[in-house]
N, C-alpha and C positions, 0 to 999 in steps of 0.2 A: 587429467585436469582435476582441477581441488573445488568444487564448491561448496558456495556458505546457503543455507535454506531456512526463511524466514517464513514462518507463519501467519497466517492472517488472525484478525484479534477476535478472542471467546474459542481460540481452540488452541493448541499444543506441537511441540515439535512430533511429536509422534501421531500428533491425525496427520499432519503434515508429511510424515510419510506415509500415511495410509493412503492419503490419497494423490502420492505419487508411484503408489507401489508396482504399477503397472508400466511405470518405465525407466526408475532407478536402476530395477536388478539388471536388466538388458546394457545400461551404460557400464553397472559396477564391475560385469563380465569383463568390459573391455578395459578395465584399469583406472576409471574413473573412482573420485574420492566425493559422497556429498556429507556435507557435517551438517546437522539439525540444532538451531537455536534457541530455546526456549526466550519467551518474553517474562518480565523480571515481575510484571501486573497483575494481578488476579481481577477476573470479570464474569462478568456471567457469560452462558456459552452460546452459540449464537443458536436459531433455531434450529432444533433437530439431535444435533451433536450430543446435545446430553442424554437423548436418549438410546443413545449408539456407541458411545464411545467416555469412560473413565476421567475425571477431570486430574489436576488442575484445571482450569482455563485460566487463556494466558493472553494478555496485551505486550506492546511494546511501550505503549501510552495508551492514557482514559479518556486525554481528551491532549489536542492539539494546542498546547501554550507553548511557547517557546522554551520554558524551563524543562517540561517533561519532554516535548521533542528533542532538545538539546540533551538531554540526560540518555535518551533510548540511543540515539546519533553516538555519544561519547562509551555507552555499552558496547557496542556492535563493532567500534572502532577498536576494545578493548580486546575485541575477542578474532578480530584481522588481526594485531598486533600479537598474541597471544597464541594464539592455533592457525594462521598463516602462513606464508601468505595465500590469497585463494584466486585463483583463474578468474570462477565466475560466481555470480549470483542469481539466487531463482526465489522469486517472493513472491507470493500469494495474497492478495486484497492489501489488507493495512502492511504484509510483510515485502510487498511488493512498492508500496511508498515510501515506507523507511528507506529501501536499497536505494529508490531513484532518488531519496533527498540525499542521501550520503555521495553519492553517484556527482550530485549535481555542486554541493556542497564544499565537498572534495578540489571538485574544479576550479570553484572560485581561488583556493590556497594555493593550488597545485595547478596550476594553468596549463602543463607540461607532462602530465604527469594522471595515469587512468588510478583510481582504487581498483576495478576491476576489468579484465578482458572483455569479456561480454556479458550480458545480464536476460535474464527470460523473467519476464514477468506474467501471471498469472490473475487473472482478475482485478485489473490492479485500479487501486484509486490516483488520483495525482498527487505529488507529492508536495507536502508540506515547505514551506521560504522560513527559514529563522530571521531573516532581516526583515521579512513581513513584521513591525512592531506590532499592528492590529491588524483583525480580519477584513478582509477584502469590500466587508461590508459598511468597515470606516466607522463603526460605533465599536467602543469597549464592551464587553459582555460583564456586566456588573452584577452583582448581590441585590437581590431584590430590595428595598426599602420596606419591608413589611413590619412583622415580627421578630423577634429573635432565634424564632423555631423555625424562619423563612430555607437555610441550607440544606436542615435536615431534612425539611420536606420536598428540598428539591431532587433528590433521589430517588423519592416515591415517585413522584410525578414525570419525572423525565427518564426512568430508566430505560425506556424501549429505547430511547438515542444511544445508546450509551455502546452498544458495541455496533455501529453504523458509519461508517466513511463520513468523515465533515468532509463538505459542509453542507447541512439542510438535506433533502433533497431533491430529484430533477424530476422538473416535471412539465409533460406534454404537452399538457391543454393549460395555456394560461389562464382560462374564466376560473381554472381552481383556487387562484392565489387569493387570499386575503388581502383587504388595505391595508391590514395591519403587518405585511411581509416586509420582508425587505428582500431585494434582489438582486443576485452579482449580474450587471453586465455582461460579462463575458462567459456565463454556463449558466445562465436562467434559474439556476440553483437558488432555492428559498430557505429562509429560517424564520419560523416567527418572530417576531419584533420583542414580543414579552416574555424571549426566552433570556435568561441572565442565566451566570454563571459564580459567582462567589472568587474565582481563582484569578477571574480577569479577563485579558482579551487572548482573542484567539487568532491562531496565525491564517495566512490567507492561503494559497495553493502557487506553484508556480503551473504558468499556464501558456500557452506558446504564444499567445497576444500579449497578456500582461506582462508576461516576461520573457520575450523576443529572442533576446542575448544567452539566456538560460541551453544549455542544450547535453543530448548525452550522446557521446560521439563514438562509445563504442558500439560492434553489433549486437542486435536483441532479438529474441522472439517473443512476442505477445499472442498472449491467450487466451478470446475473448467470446465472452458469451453474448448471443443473440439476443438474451433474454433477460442476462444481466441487468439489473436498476442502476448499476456503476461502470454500461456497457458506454456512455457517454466518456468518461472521465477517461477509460481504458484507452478509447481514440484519439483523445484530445494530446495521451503519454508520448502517443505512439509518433506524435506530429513534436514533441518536443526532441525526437532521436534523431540525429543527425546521419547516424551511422548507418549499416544496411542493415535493413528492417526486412523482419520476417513477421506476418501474423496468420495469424491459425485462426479459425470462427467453429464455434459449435453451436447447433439451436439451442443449449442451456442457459439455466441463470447463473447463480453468482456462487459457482463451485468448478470443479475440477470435474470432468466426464469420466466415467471406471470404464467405456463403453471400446473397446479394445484396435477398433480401427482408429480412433482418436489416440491413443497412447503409442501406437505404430508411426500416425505420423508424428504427433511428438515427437520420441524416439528421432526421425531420421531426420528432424530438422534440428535438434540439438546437435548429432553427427554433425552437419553441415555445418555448424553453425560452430563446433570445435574445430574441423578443416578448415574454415577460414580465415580461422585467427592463427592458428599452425601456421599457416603457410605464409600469414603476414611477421611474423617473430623470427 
């Protein structure tokens, strides 16, 4: 089988296989094909990365508008089209929402019809609705009214967001919320109120409450850490699959485990997980 592998954002196709490298070469024995993606964005690298590993650093998007998700969406569909066709898909945090928006996205044109056989996701956030006009949070994310220096120095001040899963984030104990929050409903997920953004509004997430009808019907395995801060978001994916679902749990946070009985089962649940689809074609 041929897959496509998408990275998570502030890091590159090639950490992306660094930190698959402990169960690629065991599939690529058996005749397995994975192509690595690079994202088209430059960002800064998430923590740690940069002190381990050579940049670029690389998004797919900076931020979640419907123009730049629309544009990473019409990339990735360029590069199926292109270097295709592909089995399956395996994304990692942001590269793991791309595949399920495409995934889902797909669906709606193609009612009939998979972009891919199966998909593994890896840390994964939920994926982005382009029909979402505005954020889930019902207010547009506007340009401050300040100064005219107001953009530039939204950069300074909000970069820590910037290579973070939208939207906001999840948090435990409600006494921490500010009045000044605003809250989804459906993932307790916060953003402050007096964050604006200059570019507009921002899309909302599809979510298996807010959007019911949404589903991904091929098999998947998810990869999720215990410890994960987007270990929420990974579960809530996992409920939007319709198809036979496989998940894996590690006591980790929000990365891929080198720790080699994790990558063994890996390893045999991807096997399984290409048996199945064999046998159904």
């Amino acid at each position: 089988m041929k897959f496509l592998c998408l990275h998570g954002m502030g890091t590159n196709s090639s950490i992306f296989e660094s930190q698959l490298s402990s169960t690629i070469p065991y599939l690529e024995a058996q005749g397995h094909e994975f192509v690595f993606v690079d994202g088209l964005v430059e960002c800064a690298p998430v923590a740690e990365i940069g002190s381990f590993f050579p940049g670029p650093y690389l998004c797919y998007y900076n931020l979640p508008t419907h123009d730049l998700v629309k544009q990473a969406q019409a990339y990735i569909e360029e590069i199926i089209e292109d270097e295709g066709p592909f089995d399956g898909v395996i994304g990692f945090s942001q590269g793991a929402a791309l595949a399920a928006s495409i995934i889902l996205e797909h669906a709606k044109k193609n009612p009939f019809e998979d972009v891919f056989k199966l998909a593994i996701f890896a840390g994964a956030s939920l994926p982005f609705e382009l029909s979402s006009n505005t954020s889930v949070f019902k207010r547009p994310f506007m340009q401050r009214e300040e100064s005219d220096s107001s953009e530039s120095s939204f950069e300074e001040e909000d970069s820590s967001t910037v290579n973070r899963p939208f939207l906001g984030r999840e948090d435990s104990d409600s006494s921490e919320l500010s009045s000044d929050d605003e809250v989804d409903p459906y993932t307790s997920w916060r953003i402050p109120r007096n964050f604006y953004h200059p570019v507009g509004p921002l899309l909302g997430r599809y979510h298996p409450e807010r959007t019911p009808k949404a589903q991904l019907r091929q098999p998947t395995l998810h990869l999720i850490g215990d410890q994960d801060e987007y270990n929420g978001q990974a579960q809530m994916l996992v409920k939007l699959c319709t198809g036979q679902t496989t998940v894996i749990h590690h006591p980790e946070g929000h990365r891929i485990p080198r720790e080699k009985g994790f990558h063994d089962k890996t390893s045999r649940a991807i096997e399984h997980l290409i048996s199945r689809v064999n046998l159904t074609c």
